[in-house]
TORRO-339855 format. One record per residue (C-alpha): x, y, z; residue number from 1; residue in one letter. Coordinates in Angstrom, 2 decimals. Each point is the difference from the previous one (the first is absolute). Layout:
N
<pado><xx>X</xx><yy>Y</yy><zz>Z</zz><nr>NUM</nr><rest>a</rest></pado>
...
This chain:
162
<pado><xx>93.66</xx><yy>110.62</yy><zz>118.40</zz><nr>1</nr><rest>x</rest></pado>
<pado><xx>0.80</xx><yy>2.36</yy><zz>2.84</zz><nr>2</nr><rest>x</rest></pado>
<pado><xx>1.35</xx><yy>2.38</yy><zz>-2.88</zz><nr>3</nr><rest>x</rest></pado>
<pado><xx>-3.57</xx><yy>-0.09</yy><zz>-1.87</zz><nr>4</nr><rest>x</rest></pado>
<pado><xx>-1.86</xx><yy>0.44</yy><zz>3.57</zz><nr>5</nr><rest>x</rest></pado>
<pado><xx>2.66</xx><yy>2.77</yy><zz>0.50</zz><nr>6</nr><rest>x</rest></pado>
<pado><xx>-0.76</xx><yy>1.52</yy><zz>-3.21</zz><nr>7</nr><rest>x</rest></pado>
<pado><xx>-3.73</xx><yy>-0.37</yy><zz>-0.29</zz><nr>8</nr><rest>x</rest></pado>
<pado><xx>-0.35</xx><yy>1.66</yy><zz>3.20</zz><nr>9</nr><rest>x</rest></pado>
<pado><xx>2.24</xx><yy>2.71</yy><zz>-0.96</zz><nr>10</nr><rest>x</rest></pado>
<pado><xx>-1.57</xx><yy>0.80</yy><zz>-3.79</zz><nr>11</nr><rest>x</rest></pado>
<pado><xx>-3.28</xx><yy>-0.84</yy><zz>1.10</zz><nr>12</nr><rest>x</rest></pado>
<pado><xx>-2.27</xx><yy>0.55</yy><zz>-3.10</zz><nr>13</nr><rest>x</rest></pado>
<pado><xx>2.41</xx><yy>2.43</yy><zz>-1.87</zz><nr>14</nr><rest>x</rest></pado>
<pado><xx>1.54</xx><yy>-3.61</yy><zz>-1.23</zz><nr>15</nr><rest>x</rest></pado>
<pado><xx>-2.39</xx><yy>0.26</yy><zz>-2.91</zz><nr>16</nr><rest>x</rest></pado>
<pado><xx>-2.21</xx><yy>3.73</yy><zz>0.51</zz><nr>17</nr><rest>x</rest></pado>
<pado><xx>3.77</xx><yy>1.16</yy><zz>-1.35</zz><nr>18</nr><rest>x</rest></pado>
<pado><xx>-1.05</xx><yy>-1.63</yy><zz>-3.64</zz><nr>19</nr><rest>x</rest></pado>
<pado><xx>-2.78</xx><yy>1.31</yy><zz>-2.33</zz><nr>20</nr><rest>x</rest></pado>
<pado><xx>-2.65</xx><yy>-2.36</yy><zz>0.38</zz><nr>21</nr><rest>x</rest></pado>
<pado><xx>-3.52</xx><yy>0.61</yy><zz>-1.90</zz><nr>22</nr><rest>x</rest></pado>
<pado><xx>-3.26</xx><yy>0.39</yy><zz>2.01</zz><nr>23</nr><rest>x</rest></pado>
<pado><xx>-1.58</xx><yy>-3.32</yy><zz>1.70</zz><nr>24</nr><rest>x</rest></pado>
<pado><xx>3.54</xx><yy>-2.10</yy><zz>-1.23</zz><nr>25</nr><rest>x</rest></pado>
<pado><xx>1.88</xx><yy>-1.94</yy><zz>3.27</zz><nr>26</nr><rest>x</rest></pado>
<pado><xx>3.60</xx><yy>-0.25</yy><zz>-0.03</zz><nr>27</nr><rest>x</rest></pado>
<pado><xx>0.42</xx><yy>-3.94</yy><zz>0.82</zz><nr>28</nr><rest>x</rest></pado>
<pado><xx>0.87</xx><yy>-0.44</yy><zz>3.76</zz><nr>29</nr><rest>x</rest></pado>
<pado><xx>-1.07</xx><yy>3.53</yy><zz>0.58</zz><nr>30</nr><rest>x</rest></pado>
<pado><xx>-1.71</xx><yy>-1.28</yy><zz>3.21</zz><nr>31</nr><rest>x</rest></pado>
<pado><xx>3.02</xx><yy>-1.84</yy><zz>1.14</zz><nr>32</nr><rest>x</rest></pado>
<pado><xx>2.67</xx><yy>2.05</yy><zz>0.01</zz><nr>33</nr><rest>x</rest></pado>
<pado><xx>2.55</xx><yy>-2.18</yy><zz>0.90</zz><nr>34</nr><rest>x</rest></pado>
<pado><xx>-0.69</xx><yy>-2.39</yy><zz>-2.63</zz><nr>35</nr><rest>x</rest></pado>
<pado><xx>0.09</xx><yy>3.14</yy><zz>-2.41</zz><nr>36</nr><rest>x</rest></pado>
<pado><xx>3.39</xx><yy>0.46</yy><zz>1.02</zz><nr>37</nr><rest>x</rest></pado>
<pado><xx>1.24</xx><yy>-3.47</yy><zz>-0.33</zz><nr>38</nr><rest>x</rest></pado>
<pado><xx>-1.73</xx><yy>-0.25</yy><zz>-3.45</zz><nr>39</nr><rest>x</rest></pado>
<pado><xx>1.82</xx><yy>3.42</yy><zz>-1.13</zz><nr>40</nr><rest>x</rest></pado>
<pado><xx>3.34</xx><yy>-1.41</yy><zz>1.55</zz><nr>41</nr><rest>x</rest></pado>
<pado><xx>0.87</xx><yy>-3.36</yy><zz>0.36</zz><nr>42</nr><rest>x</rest></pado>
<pado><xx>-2.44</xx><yy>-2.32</yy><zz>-2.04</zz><nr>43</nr><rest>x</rest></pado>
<pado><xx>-0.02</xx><yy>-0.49</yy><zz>-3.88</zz><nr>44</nr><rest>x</rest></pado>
<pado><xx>-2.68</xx><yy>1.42</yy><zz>-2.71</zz><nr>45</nr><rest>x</rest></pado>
<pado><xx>-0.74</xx><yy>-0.18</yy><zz>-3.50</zz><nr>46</nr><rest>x</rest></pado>
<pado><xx>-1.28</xx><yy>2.72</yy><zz>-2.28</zz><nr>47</nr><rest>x</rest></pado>
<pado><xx>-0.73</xx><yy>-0.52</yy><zz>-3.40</zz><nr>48</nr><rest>x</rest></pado>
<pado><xx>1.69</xx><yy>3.28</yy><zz>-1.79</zz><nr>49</nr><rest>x</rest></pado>
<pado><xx>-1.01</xx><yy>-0.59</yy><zz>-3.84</zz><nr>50</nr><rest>x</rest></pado>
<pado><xx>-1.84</xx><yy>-1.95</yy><zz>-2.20</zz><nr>51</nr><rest>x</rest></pado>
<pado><xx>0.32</xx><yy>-0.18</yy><zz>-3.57</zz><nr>52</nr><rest>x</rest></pado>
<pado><xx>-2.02</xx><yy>-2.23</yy><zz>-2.67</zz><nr>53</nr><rest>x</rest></pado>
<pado><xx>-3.46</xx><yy>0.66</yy><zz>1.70</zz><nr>54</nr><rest>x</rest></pado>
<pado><xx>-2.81</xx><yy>1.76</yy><zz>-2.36</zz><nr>55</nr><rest>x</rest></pado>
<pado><xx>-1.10</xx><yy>3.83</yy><zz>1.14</zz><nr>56</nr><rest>x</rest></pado>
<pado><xx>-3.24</xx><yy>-0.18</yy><zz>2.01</zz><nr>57</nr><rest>x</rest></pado>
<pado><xx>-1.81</xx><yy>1.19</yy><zz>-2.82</zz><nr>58</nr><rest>x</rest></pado>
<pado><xx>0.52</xx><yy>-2.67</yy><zz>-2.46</zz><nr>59</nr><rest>x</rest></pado>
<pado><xx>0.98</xx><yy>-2.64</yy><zz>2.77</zz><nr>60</nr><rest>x</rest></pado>
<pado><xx>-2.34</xx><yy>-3.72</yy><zz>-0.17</zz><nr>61</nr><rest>x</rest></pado>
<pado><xx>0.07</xx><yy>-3.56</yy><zz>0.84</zz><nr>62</nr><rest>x</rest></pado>
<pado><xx>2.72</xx><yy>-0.96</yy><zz>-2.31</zz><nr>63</nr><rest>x</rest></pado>
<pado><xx>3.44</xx><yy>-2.31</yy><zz>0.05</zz><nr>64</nr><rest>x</rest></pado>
<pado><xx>3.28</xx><yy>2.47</yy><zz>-0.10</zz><nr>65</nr><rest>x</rest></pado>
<pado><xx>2.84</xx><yy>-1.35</yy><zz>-1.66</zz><nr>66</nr><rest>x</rest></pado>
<pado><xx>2.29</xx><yy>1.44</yy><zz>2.78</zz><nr>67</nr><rest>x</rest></pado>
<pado><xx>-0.63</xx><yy>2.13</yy><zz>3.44</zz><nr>68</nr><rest>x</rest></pado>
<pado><xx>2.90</xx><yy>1.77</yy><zz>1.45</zz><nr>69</nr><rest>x</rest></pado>
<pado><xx>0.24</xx><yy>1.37</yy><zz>3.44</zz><nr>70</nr><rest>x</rest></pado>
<pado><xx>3.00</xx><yy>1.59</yy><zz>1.89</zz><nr>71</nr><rest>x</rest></pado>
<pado><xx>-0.30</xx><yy>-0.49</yy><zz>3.47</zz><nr>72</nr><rest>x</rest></pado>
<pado><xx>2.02</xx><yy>1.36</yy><zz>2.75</zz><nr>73</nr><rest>x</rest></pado>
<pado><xx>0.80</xx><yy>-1.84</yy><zz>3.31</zz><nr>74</nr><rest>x</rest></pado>
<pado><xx>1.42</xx><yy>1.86</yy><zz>3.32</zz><nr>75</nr><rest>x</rest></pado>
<pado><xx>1.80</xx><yy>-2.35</yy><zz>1.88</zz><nr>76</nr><rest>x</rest></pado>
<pado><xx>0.88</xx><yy>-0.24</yy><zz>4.14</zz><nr>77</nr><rest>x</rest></pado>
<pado><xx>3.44</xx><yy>1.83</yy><zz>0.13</zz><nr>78</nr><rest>x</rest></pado>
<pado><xx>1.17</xx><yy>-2.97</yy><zz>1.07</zz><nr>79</nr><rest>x</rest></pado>
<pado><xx>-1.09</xx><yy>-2.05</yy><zz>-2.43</zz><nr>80</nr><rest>x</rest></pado>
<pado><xx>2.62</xx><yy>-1.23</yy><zz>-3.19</zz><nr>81</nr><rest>x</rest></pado>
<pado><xx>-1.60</xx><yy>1.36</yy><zz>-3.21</zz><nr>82</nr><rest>x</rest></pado>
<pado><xx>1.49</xx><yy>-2.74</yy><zz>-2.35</zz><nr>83</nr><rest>x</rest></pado>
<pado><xx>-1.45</xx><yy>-2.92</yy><zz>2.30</zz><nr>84</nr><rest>x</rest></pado>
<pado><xx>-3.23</xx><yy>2.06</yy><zz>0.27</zz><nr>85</nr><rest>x</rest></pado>
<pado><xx>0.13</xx><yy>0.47</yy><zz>-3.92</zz><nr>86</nr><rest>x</rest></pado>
<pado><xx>0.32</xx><yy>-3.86</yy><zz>-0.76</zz><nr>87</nr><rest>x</rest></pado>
<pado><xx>-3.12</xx><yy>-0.73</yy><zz>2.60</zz><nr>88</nr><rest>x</rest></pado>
<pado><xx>-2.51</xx><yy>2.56</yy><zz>-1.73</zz><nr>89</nr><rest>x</rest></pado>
<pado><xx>1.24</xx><yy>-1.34</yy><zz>-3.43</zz><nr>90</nr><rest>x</rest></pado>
<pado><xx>-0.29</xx><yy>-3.97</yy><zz>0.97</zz><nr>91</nr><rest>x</rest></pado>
<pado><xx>-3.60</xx><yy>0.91</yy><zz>1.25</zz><nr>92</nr><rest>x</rest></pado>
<pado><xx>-0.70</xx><yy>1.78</yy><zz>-3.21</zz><nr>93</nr><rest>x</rest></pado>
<pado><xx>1.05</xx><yy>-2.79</yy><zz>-2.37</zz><nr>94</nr><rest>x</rest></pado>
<pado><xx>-0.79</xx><yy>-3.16</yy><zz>2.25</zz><nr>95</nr><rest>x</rest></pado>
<pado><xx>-3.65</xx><yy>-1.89</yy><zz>-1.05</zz><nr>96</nr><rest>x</rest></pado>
<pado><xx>-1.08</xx><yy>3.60</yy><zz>-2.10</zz><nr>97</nr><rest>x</rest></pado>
<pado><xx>-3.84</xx><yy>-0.29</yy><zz>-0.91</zz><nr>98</nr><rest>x</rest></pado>
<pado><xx>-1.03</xx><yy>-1.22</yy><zz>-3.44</zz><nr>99</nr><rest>x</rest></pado>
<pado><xx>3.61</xx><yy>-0.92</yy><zz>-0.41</zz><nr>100</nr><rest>x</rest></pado>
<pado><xx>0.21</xx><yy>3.87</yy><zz>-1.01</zz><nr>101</nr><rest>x</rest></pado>
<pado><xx>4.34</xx><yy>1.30</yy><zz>-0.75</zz><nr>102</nr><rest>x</rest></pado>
<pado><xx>1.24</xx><yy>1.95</yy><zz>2.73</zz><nr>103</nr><rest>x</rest></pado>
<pado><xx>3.37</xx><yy>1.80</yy><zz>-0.49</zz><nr>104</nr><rest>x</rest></pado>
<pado><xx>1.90</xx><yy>1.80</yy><zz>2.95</zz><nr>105</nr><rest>x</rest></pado>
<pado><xx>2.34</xx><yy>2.62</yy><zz>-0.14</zz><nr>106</nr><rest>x</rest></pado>
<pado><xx>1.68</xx><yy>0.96</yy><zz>3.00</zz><nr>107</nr><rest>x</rest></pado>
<pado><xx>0.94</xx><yy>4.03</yy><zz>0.31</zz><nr>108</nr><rest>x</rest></pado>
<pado><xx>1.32</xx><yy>2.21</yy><zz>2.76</zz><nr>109</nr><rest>x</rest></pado>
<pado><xx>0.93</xx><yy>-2.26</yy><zz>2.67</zz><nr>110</nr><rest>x</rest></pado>
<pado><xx>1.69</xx><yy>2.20</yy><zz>2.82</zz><nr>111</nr><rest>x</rest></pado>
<pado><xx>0.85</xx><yy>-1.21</yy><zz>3.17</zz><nr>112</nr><rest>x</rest></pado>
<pado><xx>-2.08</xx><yy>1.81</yy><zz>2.99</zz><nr>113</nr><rest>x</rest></pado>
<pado><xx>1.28</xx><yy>1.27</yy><zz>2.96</zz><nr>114</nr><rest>x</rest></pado>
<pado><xx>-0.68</xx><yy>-0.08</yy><zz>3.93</zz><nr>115</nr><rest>x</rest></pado>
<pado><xx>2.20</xx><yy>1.98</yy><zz>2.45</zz><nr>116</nr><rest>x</rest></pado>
<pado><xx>1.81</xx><yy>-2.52</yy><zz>2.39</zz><nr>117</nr><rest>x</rest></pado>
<pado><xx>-1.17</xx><yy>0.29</yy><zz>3.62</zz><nr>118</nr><rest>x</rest></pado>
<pado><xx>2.31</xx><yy>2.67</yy><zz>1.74</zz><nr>119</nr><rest>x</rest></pado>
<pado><xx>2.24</xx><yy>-0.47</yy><zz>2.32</zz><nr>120</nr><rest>x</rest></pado>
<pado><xx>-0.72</xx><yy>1.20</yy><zz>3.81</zz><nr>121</nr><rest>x</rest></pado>
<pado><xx>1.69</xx><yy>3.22</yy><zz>-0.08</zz><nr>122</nr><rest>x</rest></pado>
<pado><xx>-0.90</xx><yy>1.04</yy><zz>-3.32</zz><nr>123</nr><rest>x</rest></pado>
<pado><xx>-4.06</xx><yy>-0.79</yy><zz>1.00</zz><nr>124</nr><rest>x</rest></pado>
<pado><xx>0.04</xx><yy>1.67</yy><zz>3.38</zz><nr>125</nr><rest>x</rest></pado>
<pado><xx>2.10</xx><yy>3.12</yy><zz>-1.83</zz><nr>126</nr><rest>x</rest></pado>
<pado><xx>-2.78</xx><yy>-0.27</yy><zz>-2.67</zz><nr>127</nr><rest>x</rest></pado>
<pado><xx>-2.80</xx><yy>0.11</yy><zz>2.75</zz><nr>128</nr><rest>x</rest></pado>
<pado><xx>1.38</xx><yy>2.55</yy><zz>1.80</zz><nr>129</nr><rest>x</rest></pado>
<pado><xx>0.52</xx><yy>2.30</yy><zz>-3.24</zz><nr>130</nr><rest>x</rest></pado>
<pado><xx>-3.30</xx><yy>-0.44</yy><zz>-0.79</zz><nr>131</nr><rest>x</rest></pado>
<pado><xx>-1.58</xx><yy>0.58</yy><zz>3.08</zz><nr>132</nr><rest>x</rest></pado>
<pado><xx>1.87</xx><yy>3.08</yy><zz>0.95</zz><nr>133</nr><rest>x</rest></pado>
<pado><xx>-0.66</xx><yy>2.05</yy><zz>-3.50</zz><nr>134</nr><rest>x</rest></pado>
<pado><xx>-4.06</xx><yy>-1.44</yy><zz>0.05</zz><nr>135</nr><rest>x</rest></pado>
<pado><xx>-0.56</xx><yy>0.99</yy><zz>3.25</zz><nr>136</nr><rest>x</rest></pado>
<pado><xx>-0.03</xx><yy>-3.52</yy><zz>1.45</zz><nr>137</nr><rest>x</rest></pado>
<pado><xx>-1.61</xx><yy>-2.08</yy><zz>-2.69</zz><nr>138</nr><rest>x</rest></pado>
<pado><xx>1.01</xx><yy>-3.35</yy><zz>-0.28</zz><nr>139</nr><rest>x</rest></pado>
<pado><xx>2.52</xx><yy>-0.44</yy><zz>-3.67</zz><nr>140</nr><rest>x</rest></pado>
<pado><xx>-2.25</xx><yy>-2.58</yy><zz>-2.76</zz><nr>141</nr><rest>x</rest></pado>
<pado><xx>1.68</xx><yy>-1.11</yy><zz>-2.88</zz><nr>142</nr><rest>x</rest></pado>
<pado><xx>-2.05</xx><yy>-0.64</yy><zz>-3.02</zz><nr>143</nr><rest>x</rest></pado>
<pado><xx>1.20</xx><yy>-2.60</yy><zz>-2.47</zz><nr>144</nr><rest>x</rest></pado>
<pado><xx>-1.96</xx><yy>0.45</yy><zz>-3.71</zz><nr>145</nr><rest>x</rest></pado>
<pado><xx>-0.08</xx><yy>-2.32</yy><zz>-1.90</zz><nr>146</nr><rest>x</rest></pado>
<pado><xx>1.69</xx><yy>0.01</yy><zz>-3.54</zz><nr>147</nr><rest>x</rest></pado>
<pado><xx>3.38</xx><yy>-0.80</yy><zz>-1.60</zz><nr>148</nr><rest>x</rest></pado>
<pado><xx>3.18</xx><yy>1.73</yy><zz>1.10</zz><nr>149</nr><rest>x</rest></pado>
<pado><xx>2.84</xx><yy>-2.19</yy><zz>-1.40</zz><nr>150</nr><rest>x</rest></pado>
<pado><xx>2.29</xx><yy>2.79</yy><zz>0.33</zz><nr>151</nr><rest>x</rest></pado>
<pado><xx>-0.03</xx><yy>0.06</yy><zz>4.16</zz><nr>152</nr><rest>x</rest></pado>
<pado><xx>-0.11</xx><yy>-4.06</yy><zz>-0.52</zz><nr>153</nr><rest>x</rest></pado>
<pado><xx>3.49</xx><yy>0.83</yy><zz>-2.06</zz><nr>154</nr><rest>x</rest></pado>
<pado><xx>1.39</xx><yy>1.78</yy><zz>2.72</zz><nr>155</nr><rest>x</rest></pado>
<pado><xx>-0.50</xx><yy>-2.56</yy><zz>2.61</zz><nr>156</nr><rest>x</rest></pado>
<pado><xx>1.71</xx><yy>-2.45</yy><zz>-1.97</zz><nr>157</nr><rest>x</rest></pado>
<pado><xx>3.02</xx><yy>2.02</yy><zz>-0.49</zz><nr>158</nr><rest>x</rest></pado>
<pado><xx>0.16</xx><yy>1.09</yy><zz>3.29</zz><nr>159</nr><rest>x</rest></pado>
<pado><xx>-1.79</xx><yy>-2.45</yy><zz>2.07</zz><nr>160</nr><rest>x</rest></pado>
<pado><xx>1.18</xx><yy>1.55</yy><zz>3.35</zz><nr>161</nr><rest>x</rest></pado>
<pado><xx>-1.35</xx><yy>3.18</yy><zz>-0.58</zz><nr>162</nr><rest>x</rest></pado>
């Protein structure tokens, strides 16, 4: 939390002004920039990528399908273990499905996310300092984003002391 309130403070309203946003359209949290930040970071979403089987809009009416396919994608915490993660979403998908309908999961990219480890003394107040003295006194942020990078997770595993 004090990272968010550190951040939010910090980015202010560039947190989302930085995207291309049509007229009159909100980003969500965009009046609680904290929460923004803690959404972008550290909290889960879904986003449903492609769909296949549906009719084009033009020709599209209340009928049965015989099969719907989406592709959704789902950022994770960094701390979070995509393969547990994986089985939850795909027990919730298949458990007590409407109408009895089939549901089939496939799992896909599953990389591991990654969160720095908190530094040690030296190596923050070094950081700080750095920081302060080339931006004229401003205090050093760090700002996590959210999205897979099993290769830094890969790292820390082979050299967990690093």
């Amino acid at each position: 939390m004090e990272e968010a309130k550190f951040m939010a403070e910090k980015c202010g309203d560039t947190m989302y002004t930085k995207y291309s946003i049509h007229e009159g359209v909100k980003a969500m949290s965009q009046d609680n920039i904290c929460e923004m930040y803690l959404n972008n970071v550290w909290r889960a979403n879904v986003a449903i990528t492609g769909a296949a089987g549906l009719p084009e809009i033009a020709v599209a009416g209340n009928v049965v399908r015989q099969a719907t396919s989406v592709r959704i994608s789902t950022r994770l915490p960094p701390t979070m273990d995509p393969i547990h993660a994986f089985n939850v979403i795909k027990e919730k998908l298949t458990t007590d499905v409407p109408y009895n309908a089939k549901v089939t999961v496939h799992g896909g990219h599953d990389g591991t996310g990654w969160c720095k480890k908190e530094y040690e003394g030296w190596l923050d107040s070094a950081i700080k300092q750095a920081g302060a003295d080339f931006y004229d006194g401003k205090p050093t942020a760090s700002y996590g984003m959210g999205g897979s990078i099993p290769f830094l997770a890969q790292l820390e595993s082979m050299y967990p002391t690093t």
